[in-house]
N, C-alpha and C positions, 0 to 999 in steps of 0.2 A: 439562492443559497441560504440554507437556513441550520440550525441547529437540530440534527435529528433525533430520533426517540432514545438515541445511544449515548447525548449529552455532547457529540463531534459534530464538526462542521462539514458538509456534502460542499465539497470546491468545486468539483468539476463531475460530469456523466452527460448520458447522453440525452439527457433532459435539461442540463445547466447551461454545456460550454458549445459542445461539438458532437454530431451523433456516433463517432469514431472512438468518442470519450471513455471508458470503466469510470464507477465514480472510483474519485479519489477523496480524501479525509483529512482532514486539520485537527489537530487534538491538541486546545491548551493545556498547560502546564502552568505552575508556577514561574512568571517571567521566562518561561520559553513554551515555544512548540515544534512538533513535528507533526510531517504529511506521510503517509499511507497511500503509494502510488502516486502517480505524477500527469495520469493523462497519457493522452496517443503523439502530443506535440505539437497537435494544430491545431489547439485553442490557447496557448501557453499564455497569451496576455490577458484573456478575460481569465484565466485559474489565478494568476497573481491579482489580478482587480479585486477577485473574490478574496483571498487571503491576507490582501493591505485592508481592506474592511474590518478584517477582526484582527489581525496583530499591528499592524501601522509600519512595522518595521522590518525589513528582511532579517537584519540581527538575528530576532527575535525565532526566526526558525532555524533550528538545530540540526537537520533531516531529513532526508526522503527516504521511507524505508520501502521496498518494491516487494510485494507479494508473491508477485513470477515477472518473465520477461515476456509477458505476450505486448507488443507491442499501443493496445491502448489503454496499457497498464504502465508503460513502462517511456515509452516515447519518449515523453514532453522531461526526461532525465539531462536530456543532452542542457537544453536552457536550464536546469535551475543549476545541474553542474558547474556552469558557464557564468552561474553566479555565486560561486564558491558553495553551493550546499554538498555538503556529506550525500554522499548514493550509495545507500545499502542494500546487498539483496546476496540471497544464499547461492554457492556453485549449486550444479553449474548454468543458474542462467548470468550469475554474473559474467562471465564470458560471453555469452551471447550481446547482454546491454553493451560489454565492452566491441563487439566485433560486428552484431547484427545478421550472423550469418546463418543461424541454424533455423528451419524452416519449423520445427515446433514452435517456435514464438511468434511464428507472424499470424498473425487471427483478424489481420485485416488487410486489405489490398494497401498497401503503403508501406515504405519500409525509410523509419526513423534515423535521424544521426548515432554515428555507436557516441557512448558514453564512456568517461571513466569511470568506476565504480571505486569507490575510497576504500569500502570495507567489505570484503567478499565472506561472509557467514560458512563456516567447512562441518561447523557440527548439528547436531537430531537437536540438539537446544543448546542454545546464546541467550545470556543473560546482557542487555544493555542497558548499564545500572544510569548511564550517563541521562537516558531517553524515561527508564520506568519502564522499559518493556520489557516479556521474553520471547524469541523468536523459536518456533518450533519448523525443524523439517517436516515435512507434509507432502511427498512428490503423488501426487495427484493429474492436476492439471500438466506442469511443468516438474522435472526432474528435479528442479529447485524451488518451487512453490514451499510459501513459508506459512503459518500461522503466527500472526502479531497478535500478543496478548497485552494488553493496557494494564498493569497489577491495580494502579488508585483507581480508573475509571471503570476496572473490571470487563474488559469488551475485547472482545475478541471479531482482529478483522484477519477474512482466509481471501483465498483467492475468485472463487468461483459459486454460485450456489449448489453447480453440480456436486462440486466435491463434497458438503453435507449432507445432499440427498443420495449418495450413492455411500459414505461411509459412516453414515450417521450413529451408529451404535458406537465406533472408535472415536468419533469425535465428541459424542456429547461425555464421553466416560473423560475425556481431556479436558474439557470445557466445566465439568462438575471439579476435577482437582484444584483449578483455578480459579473454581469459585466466579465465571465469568456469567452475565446477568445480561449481557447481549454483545450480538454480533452483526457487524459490518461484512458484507459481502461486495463482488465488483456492480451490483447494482440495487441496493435496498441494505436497508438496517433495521434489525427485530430483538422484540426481547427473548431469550431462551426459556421454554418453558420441561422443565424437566420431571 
């Protein structure tokens, strides 16, 4: 677990925790942080090992925001839930993290605890002024697949690399508004070159 070329911390994938993993992302803040995906669920004590490393304190994180509900994105929701974290993610896969049912989210033979989800995301963009992010609808992958955009760190994390290689003219013309300077994907982080 290290700090990648995007200035965020790689908590979890399938080179860190569990090969079931997406990575997931830790992004400090000023005395707080939030994560970017949560993991598939079944590496959920080595993700926290890796995140008391850099923040020391659960307080300290604010967040889960979920990308989509494919479940090795989305999993390991149900434990941090369970630890009072906020679980955000846009309809409708928030109904799925909540219910587990719909078979577009499962992308791996396992199927997760449902989740509560605190804050179900209903528009094309959410500003969450509390985090520094803004979240963009993006149904690509999932009906509800989001674009997190970090506004201080400038970085943009999406769901999938598909989704850039196959929409890439509409995403980079979004990615130049926002001025973002790299992005996090569910397996790698690069700088944008435009």
């Amino acid at each position: 677990m290290l700090r990648n070329i995007c200035g965020v911390y790689t908590v979890c994938g399938k080179e860190i925790t569990n090969p079931l993993d997406s990575n997931c992302y830790l992004v400090e803040k000023d005395g707080y942080s939030y994560m970017v995906d949560a993991g598939s669920g079944l590496s959920t004590n080595e993700i926290l090992s890796n995140v008391f490393q850099i923040i020391k304190s659960i307080k300290k994180l604010k967040a889960i925001i979920n990308t989509h509900c494919h479940y090795s994105n989305s999993g390991g929701d149900y434990f941090f839930s369970n630890l009072g974290l906020p679980i955000i993610a846009h309809e409708p896969d928030s109904f799925d993290i909540s219910s587990r049912e719909r078979v577009e989210c499962a992308d791996i033979d396992y199927k997760p605890y449902p989740s509560r989800v605190t804050l179900s995301l209903r528009n094309k963009v959410d500003k969450l002024s509390e985090l520094g992010v803004i979240t963009i609808n993006f149904p690509y992958i999932t009906e509800g697949s989001i674009i997190v955009i970090d506004n201080e760190r400038k970085v943009a994390f999406i769901d999938h690399s598909e989704t850039l290689e196959r929409n890439y003219q509409e995403l980079i013309g979004i990615f130049k508004d926002y001025s973002v300077q790299c992005i996090c994907d569910s397996l790698k982080c690069f700088r944008v070159k435009y």
